[in-house]
C-alpha positions as CSV (number, residue, x, y, z in Angstrom):
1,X,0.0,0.0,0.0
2,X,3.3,2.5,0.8
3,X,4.3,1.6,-2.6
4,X,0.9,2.4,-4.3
5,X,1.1,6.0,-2.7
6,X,4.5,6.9,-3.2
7,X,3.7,6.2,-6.8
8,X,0.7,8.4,-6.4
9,X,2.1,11.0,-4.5
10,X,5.3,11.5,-6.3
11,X,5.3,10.3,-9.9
12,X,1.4,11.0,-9.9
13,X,0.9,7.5,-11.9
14,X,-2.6,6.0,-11.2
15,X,-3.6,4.5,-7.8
16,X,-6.2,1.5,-7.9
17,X,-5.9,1.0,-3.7
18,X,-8.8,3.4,-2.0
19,X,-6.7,4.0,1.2
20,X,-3.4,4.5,-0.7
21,X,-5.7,7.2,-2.9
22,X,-6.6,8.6,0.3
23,X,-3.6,8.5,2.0
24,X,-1.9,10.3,-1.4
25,X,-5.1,12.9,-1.9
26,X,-4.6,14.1,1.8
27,X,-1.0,14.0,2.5
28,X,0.6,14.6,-1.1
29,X,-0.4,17.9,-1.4
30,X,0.7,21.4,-1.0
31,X,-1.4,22.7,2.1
32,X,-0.4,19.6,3.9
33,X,3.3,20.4,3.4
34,X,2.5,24.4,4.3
35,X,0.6,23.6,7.2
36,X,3.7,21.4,8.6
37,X,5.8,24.0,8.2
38,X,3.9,26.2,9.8
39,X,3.9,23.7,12.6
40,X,7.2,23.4,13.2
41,X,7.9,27.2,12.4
42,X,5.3,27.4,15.6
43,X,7.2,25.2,17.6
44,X,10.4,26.8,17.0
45,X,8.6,30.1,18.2
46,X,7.2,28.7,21.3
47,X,10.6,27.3,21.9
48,X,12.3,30.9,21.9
49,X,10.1,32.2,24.1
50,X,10.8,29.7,26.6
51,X,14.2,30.3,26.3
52,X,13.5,33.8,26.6
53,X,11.7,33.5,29.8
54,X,13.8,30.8,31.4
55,X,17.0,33.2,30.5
56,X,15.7,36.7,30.8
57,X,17.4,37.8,33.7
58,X,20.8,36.8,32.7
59,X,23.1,38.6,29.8
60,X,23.8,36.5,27.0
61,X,27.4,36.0,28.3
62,X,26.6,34.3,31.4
63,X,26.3,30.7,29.5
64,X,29.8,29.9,31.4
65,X,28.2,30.5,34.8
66,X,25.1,28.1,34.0
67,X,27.7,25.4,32.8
């Protein structure tokens, strides 16, 4: 079934299983791929502001003193 929707998804040849068409119509496509990225773009925002707010009150040269 992976095989039948890599086909599908990448060389966009013809797809005779229903859940490999599935799989391929919802995850082989450009909003899917955008919407990840937004995900992890998110992430990586959430993630600085924790590291803003865990570090605030120290200057960015006090890494040696944390070590």
């Amino acid at each position: 079934m992976f095989k039948q929707w890599w086909n599908a998804a990448w060389r966009n040849t013809p797809c005779q299983d229903p859940t490999a068409r599935w799989l391929a119509d919802t995850f082989g496509t450009g909003p899917f791929l955008a919407a990840m990225i937004a995900v992890v773009l998110f992430g990586w925002f959430l993630y600085w502001r924790y590291l803003e707010w865990r570090y605030m009150d120290q200057p960015f040269w006090a890494w040696k003193e944390r070590m």
